[in-house]
ROTORNU-202780 format. One record per residue (C-alpha): residue in three letters; x negated, y, z negated. Coordinates in steps of 0.02 Angstrom, whole numbers, plus 50000, padded with zeros to 5 digits. Each point is the difference from the previous one (the first is absolute). Last residue first. Example, Ala and Ser with C-alpha at 12.3 -4.5 7.8 and 13.67 -1.06 7.14 Angstrom:
! ROTORNU-202780
SER493164994749643
ALA500694982849967
//
This chain:
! ROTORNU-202780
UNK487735163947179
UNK498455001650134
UNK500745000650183
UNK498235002250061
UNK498284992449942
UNK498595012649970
UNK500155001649818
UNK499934981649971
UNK498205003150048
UNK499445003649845
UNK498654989049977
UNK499414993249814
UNK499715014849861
UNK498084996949954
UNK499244990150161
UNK501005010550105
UNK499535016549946
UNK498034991349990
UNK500464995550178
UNK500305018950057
UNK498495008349895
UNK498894988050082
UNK500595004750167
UNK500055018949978
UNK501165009250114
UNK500335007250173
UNK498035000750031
UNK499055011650146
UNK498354995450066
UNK500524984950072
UNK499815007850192
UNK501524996150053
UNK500475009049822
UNK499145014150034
UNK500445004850182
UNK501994993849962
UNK500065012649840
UNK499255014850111
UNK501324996550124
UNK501305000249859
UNK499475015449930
UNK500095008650171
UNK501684995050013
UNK500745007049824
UNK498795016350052
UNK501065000050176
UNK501514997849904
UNK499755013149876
UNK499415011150120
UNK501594996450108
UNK501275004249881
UNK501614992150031
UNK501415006749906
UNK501105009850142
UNK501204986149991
UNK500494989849824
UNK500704981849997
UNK498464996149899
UNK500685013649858
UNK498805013649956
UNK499685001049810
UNK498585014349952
UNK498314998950006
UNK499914989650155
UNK499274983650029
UNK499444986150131
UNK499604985849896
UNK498514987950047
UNK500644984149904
UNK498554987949995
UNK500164979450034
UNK498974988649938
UNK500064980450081
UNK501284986849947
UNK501305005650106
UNK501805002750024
UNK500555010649813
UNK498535009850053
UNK500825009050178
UNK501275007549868
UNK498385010849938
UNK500895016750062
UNK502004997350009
UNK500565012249895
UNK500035004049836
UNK500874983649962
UNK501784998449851
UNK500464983049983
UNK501304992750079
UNK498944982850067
UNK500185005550172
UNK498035006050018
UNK498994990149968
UNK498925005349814
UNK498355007250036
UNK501055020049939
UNK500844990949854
UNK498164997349934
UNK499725016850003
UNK498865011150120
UNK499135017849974
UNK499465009750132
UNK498255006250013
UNK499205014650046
UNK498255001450034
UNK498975015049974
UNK499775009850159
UNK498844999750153
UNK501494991350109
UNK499024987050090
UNK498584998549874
UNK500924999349844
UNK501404988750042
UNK498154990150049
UNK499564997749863
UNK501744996949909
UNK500114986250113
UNK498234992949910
UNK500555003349851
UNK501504986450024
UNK501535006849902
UNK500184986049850
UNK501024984450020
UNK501934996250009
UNK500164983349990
UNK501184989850103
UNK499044991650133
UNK499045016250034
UNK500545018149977
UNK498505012249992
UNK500375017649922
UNK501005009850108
UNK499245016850095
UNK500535014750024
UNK500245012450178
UNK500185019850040
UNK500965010949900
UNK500184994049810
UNK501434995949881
UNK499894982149960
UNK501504993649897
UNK501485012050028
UNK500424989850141
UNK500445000250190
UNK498315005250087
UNK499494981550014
UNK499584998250185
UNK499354982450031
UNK498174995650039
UNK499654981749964
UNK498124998549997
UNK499594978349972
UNK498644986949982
UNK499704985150078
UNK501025001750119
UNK500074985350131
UNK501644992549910
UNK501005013650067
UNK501155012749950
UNK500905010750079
UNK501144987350123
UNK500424990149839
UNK500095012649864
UNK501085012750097
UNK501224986250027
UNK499974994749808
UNK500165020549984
UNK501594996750083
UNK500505006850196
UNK500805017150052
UNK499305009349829
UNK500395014249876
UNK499255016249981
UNK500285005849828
UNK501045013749918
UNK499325010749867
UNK499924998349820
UNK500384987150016
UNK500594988650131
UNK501544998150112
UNK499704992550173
UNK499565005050177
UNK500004989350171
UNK498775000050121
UNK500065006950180
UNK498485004250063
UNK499374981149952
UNK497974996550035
UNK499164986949891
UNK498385000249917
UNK498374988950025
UNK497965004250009
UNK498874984549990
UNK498085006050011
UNK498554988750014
UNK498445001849920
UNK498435007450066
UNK500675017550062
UNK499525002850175
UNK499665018650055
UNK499384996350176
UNK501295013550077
UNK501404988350048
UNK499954990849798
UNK500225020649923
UNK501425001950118
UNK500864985149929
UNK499655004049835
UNK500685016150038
UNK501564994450064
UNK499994987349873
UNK499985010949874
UNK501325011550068
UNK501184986049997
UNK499874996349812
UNK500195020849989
UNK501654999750089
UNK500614985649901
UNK499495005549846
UNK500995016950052
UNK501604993150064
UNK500635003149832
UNK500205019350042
UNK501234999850115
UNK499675000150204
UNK501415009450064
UNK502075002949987
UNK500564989149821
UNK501574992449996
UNK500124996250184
UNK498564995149970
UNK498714994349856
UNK498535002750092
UNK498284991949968
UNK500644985949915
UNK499994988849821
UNK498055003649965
UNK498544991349990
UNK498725002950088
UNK498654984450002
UNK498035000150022
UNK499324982249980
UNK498114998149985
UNK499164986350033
UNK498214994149920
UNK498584995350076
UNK499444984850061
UNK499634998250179
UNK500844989850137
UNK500705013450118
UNK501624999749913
UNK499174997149837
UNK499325018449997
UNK497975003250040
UNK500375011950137
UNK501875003549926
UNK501414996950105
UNK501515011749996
UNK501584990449988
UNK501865010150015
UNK501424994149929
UNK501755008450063
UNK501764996949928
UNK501385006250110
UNK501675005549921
UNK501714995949991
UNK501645004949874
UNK500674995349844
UNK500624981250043
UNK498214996450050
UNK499095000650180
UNK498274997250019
UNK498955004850146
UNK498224993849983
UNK498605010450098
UNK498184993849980
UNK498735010250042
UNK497884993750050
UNK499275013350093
UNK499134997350158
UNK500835014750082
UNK499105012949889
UNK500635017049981
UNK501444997850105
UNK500444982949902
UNK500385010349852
UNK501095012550078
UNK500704984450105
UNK500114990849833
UNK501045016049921
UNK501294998750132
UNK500164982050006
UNK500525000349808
UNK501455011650011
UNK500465017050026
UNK501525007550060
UNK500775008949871
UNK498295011450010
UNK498945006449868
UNK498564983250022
UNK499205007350164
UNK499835017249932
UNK499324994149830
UNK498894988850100
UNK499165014450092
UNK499965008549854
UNK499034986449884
UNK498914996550142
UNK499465015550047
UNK499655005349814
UNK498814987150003
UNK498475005349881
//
């Protein structure tokens, strides 16, 4: 468990004043060698600082093995939504939970715990975010475009993808604690991967819950069609899987909301994601079937026309 981390961050992160150096100091404190990038990106809705943070793997590319990479994002639109809003709001969650994980991941590496892969966490850090209409509650919105999120949060070095984004604003999944997408990849929307389920299981000692995605949902965002949220955006900019982890509620809690952060349900969200990176450095763990994915493709043709933007 990190409980630490998650709190200590929460602190750090509920503050008008926070930015990306703030949260690589934390980081840095824990281990100085740590590899955090900070990139400060002003749009015409506001600023914030991206940060990318690599955790090598003892058998990971970066130190010439070949295991798989894991990328980590939290998605979100901002961790405060002030003056509007006065506090941390509720759709900071994936991002305080993508942080947590590397905390711990980081703490894990300094104590001879080395996962065998390496680990690619990103989000981006805005206390002042803007809100926007939405049903049936009122979403977060965002300083910078989800074609800026896409660049500085995802990379090419994933080869497979958690993006943990609160999703308590719907009537769709009603459940405390966290869901899980099926796979997005390239277009298709393919089964929930048993082995994620597994270890759902393991970490939180339930049954799985799962949330259930549409193909308006893997569509860019901008094209005036109705999203969820935000949650598998990160696939419309990569050909590798990516796997909503949803942050939930039972009832509809809007992303601009303060008060709403439950810190089990983030450190369980985290803890999950830690056990994902062990297993899947180690190639034990599977996003989706191969053979299942080009038989799709040899039958209906690719559908990646569903990833391109500014579709009329």
């Amino acid at each position: 468990m990190s409980l630490k981390h998650v709190s200590n961050l929460y602190d750090l992160l509920d503050d008008i004043n926070v930015n990306g150096e703030v949260i690589k100091n934390y980081l840095q404190n824990i281990s100085a060698d740590t590899d955090i990038e900070i990139s400060k990106i002003k749009e015409d809705k506001g600023a914030t600082d991206f940060i990318k943070i690599v955790v090598p793997g003892l058998n990971g590319k970066l130190n010439g093995g070949d295991k798989p990479t894991l990328g980590i994002i939290g998605r979100l639109g901002g961790i405060g939504a002030r003056p509007e809003m006065v506090g941390f709001v509720s759709d900071g969650d994936g991002a305080l939970a993508a942080l947590s994980a590397a905390a711990k991941i980081i703490d894990m590496k300094t104590k001879g715990d080395n996962l065998a892969g390496d680990v690619i966490i990103t989000t981006h850090i805005c206390p002042t975010a803007p809100t926007q209409p939405h049903e049936p509650v009122p979403f977060m919105g965002s300083p910078v475009s989800i074609e800026t999120m896409n660049q500085y949060e995802v990379t090419n070095d994933m080869d497979a993808i958690l993006s943990i984004d609160t999703t308590k604003g719907n009537r769709i999944i009603n459940h405390k604690g966290f869901a899980l997408t099926p796979t997005i990849k390239e277009g298709y929307i393919l089964k929930v991967s048993d082995d994620l389920l597994d270890i759902y299981e393991r970490v939180t000692g339930t049954l799985p819950n799962t949330m259930p995605i549409t193909t308006q949902d893997i569509t860019p965002y901008g094209n005036n069609i109705f999203h969820i949220n935000s949650i598998v955006q990160p696939s419309v900019a990569t050909t590798s899987p990516v796997v909503g982890v949803a942050i939930t509620t039972e009832s509809a809690v809007a992303g601009c909301g303060t008060g709403a952060s439950h810190i089990f349900d983030i450190e369980s969200t985290m803890r999950f994601a830690i056990e994902v990176a062990k297993s899947y450095g180690e190639s034990k763990c599977s996003f989706f079937n191969n053979d299942e994915f080009n038989t799709l493709q040899n039958l209906y043709g690719s559908m990646k026309q569903l990833q391109q933007y500014n579709q009329k």
